[in-house]
C-alpha positions in Angstrom: 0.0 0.0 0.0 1.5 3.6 -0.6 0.1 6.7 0.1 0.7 10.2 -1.2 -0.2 13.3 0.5 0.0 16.8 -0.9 1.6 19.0 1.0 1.3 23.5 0.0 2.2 26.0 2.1 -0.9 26.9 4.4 -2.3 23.3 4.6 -4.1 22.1 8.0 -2.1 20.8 9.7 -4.1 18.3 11.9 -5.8 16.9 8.4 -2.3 16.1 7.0 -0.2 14.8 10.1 -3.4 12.8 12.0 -3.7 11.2 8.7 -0.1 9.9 8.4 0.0 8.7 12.0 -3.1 6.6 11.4 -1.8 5.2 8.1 1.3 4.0 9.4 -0.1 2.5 11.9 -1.6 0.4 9.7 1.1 -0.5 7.7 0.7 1.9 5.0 3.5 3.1 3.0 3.1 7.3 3.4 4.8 10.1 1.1 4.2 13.5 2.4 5.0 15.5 -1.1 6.2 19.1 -1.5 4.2 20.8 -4.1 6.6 23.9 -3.3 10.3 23.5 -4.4 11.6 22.9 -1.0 11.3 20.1 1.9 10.1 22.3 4.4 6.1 23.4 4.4 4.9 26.1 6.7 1.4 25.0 7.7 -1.6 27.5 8.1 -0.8 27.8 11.8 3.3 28.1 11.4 4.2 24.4 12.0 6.9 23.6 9.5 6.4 20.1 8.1 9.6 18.6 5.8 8.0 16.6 3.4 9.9 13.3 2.2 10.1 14.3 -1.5 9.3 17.2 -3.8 6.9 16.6 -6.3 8.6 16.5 -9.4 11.3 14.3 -7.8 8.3 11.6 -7.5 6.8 8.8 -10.0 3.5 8.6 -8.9 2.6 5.7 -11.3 2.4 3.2 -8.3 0.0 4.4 -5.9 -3.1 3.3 -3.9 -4.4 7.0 -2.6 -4.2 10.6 -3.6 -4.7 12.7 -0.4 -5.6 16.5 -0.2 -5.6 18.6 2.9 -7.5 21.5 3.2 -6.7 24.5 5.5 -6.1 28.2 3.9 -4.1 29.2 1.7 -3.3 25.6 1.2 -5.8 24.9 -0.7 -5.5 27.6 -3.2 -1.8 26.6 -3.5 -3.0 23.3 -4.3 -5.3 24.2 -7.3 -3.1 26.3 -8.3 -0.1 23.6 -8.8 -1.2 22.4 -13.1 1.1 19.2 -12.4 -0.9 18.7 -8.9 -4.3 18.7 -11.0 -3.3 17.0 -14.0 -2.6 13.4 -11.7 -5.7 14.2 -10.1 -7.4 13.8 -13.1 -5.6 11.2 -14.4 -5.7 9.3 -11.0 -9.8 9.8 -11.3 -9.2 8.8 -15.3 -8.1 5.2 -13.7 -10.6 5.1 -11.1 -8.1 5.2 -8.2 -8.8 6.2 -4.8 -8.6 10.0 -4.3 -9.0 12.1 -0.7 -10.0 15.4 0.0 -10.9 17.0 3.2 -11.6 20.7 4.4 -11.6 23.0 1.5 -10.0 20.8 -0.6 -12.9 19.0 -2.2 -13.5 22.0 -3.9 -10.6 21.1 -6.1 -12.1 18.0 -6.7 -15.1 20.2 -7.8 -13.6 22.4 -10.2 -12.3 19.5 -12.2 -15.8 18.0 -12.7 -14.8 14.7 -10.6 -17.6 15.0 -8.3 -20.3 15.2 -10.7 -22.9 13.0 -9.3 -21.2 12.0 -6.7 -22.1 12.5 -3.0 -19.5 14.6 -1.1 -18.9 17.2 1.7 -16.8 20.3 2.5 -15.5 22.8 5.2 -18.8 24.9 5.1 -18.9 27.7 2.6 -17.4 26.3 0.3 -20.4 23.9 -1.2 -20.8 26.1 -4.4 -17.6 25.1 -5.6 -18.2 21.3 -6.0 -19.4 21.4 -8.8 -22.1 18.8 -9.7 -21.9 17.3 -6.5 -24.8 15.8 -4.4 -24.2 17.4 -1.3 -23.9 15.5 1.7 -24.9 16.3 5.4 -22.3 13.2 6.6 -19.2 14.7 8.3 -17.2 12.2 6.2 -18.5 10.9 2.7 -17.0 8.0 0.4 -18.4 7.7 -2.9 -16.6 5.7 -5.5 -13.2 6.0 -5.3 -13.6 9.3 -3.9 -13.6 10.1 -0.1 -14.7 13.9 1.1 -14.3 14.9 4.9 -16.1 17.9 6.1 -12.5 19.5 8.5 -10.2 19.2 10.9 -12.2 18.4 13.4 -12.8 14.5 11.7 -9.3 14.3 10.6 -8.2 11.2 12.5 -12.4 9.2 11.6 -11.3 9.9 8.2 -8.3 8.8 8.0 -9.4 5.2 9.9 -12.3 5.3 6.9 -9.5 5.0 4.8 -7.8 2.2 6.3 -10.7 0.8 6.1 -10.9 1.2 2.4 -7.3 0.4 1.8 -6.9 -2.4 4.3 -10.5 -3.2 5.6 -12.5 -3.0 8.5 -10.8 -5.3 11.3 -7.7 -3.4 10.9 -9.5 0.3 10.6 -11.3 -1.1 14.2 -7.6 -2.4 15.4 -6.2 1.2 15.0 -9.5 2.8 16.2 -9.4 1.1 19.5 -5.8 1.8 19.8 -6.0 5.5 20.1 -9.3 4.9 22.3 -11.9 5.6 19.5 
C-alpha cells in the first residue's frame, strides 16, 4: 500500500499529520509531497512540516491513494499547482482512490470529478463542487472518492481510509488503539 499526501504552504495541519500517523499504523506506505520546491512546508498555523520528497522528484505511477488537505491558503496553492491537477485527473481517469478533506474537495469540484457523486466540505465552500450531491455526513465515500467535512474529523477519516485500503478489522484495530 503507498500513500501520497499533498503537501502547499498553508495546509491544516491536523488533516495532514493525523492522517499519516493513522496510516502507518496500519502499515501503509506514506509520502508526504512538496508541491513547493523545497522540503520544508509552513502550515496555516506556522508548524513547519519537511515533506519526504518534492513533487517532481516523485513517480506517482504506483500508488493506492491521492490525499488533499484542506486548511487556507493551502488549498489555493493546491489548485493552483497544473502538475498537482493534471494526476488528479488522471488518477480519477483510472478510477483510483482519491481524498479530499476541508476546502480541498473544492478542487475536486472544479475538475468535474464529483459530478454525481455525494461529497462534503469545510462549510462555505459547497458552491464550488461542482455537480456534487451534497452530503450532510461529516465524512462521505463515494466511489473512489472520499470527502471529509475539516479538521475536526481528521483522525475518523483517516481510519475510513484504512478501512478502504486495508479493511475493517484493521480500521477497528487502530481505532481502538488510540481509544476511539
Amino acid at each position: 500500500m503507498k500513500v501520497f499526501i499533498f503537501l502547499a504552504d498553508g495546509f491544516e495541519e491536523i488533516e495532514a499529520i493525523a492522517p499519516i500517523d493513522i496510516f502507518r499504523r496500519a502499515g501503509i506506505e506514506v509520502f508526504t509531497i512538496s508541491i513547493t520546491n523545497e522540503k520544508p512546508v509552513r502550515g496555516a498555523h506556522n508548524i513547519i512540516v519537511s515533506a519526504d520528497q518534492l513533487f517532481q522528484e516523485v513517480d506517482f505511477s504506483v500508488n493506492d491513494l491521492l490525499y488533499l488537505p484542506g486548511g487556507m491558503p493551502g488549498t489555493k496553492n493546491l489548485d493552483a499547482h497544473e502538475g498537482l491537477k493534471k494526476l488528479i485527473v488522471k488518477q480519477a481517469g483510472e478510477k483510483k482512490r482519491i481524498a479530499a478533506i476541508c476546502a480541498a474537495p473544492s478542487i475536486l469540484g472544479k475538475l468535474g470529478l464529483l459530478q454525481g457523486k455525494e461529497a462534503i466540505c469545510f462549510p462555505g465552500f459547497e458552491d464550488q463542487l461542482e455537480g456534487a450531491i451534497l452530503s450532510n455526513d461529516k465524512i462521505v465515500q463515494s466511489g473512489f472518492i472520499s470527502t471529509a467535512k475539516g479538521a475536526g474529523v481528521a483522525v475518523q477519516f483517516a481510519i475510513k481510509l484504512v478501512e478502504v485500503l486495508k479493511g475493517k478489522s484493521i480500521s477497528e484495530q487502530i481505532a481502538s488503539s488510540i481509544c476511539i
